[in-house]
C-alpha positions in Angstrom: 59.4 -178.8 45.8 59.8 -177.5 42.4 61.6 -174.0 42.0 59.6 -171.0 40.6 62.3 -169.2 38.5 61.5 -165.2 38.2 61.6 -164.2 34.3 63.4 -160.9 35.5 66.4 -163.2 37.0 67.2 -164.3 33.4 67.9 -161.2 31.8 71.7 -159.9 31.8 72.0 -156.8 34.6 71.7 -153.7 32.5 73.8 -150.2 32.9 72.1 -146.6 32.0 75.2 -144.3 31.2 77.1 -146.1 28.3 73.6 -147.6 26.9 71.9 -144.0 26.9 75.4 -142.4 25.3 75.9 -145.6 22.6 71.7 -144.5 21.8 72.6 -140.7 21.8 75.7 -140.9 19.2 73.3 -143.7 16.7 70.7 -141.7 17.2 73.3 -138.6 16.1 74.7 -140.5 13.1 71.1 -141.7 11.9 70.1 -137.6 11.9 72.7 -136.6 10.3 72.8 -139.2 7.7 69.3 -138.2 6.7 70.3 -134.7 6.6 73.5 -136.1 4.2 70.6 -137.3 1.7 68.3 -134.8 1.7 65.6 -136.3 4.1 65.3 -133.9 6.6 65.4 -130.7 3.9 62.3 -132.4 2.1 60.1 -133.2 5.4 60.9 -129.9 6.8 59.7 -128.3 3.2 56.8 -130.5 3.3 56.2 -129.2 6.7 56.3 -125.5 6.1 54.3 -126.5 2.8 51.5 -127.6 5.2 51.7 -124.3 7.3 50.8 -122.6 4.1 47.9 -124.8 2.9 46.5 -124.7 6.5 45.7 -120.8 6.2 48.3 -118.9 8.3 49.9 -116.2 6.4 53.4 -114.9 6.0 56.5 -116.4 5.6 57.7 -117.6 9.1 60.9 -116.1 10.2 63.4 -118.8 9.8 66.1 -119.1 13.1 69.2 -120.6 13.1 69.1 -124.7 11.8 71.5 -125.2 14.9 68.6 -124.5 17.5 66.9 -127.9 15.9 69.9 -129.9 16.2 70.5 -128.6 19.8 66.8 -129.8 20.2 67.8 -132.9 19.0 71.2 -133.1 21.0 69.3 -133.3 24.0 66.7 -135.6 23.2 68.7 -137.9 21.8 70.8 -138.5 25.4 68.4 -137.2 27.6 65.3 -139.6 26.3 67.4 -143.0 26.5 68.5 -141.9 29.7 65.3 -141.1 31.0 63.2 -144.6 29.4 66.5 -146.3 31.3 65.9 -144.9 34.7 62.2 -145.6 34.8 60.8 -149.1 35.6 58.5 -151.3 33.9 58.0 -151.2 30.4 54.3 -149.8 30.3 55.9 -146.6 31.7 58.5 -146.3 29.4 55.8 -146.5 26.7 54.6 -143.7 28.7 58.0 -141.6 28.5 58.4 -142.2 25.6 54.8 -141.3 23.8 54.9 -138.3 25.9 58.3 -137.1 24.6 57.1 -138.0 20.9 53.9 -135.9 21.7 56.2 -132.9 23.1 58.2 -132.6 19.9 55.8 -133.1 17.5 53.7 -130.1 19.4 56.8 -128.3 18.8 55.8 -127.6 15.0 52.3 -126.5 15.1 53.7 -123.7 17.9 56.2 -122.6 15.9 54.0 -122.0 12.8 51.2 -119.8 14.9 53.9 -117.9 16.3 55.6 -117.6 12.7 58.7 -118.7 13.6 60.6 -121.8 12.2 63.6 -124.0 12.9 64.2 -127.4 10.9 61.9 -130.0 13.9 63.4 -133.1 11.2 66.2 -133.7 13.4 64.4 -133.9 17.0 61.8 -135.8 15.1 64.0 -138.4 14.5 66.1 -138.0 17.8 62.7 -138.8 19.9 61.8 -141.5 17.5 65.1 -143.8 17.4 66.5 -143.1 21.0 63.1 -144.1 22.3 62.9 -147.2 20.1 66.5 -148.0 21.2 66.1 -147.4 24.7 62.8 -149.2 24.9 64.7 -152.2 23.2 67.6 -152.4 25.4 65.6 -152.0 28.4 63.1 -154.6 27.6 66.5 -157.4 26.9 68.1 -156.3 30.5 67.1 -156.2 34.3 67.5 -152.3 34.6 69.1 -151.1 37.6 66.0 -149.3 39.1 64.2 -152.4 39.1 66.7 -153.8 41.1 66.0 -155.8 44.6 62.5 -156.7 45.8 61.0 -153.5 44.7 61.7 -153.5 41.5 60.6 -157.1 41.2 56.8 -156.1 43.0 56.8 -153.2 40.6 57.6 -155.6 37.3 54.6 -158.3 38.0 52.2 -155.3 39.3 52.3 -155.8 43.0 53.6 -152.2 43.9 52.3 -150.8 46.9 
């Protein structure tokens, strides 16, 4: 009788809380770095340099930088934490597209309501912690694929 071994039953048991906080504070220290060397100032620019070759008019009224890095605070836990508590990797592609597609709506919004804060930051928040979380995720049996469920749901067999 030869043994069938289940590919999931190789990988180490993953954890969510300390995985999605390690993401969050990289994720943290990658943003700010950027912002150290003058990345983010330059896209942002570019950005707004775009809003006027586009046709809308006026300067946008420029809120406080902090309300982008807040933005990006909360993607950068909440995202890993979220692509970690879903199962199966097609719907952490899913997460994670949809949360890219959130933020980057973020700056065509805040240009037809003439309003600005940097979007750089969040940018790369939704970016890295995805990439990281999808990563991770993909090298560990997650915790909410756990048991017989979890298996059904990894090889397609949910019902």
């Amino acid at each position: 009788m030869t043994h069938h071994s289940d590919p999931v039953e190789k990988l180490p048991r993953g954890t969510v809380a300390v995985p999605a906080a390690s993401i969050g504070v990289m994720t943290l220290v990658l943003a700010v770095g950027f912002q150290s060397v003058g990345l983010l100032d330059r896209a942002d620019t570019a950005m707004l340099g775009w809003i006027k070759a586009a046709g809308i008019e006026g300067a946008p009224v420029m809120l406080s930088a902090w309300l982008g890095w807040l933005v990006a605070l909360v993607v950068a836990f909440g995202l890993p934490m979220a692509i970690l508590e879903t199962p199966t990797h097609w719907r952490r592609t899913v997460v994670w597209i949809a949360a890219i597609a959130v933020v980057a709506a973020v700056w065509p919004v805040l240009a037809v309501s003439a309003k600005w804060w940097p979007v750089t930051p969040s940018l790369v928040a939704v970016v890295w912690s995805g990439l990281c979380a999808k990563i991770y995720a993909s090298r560990h049996h997650m915790p909410c694929e756990g048991g017989d469920a979890g298996r059904r749901l990894k090889r397609g067999h949910a019902k």
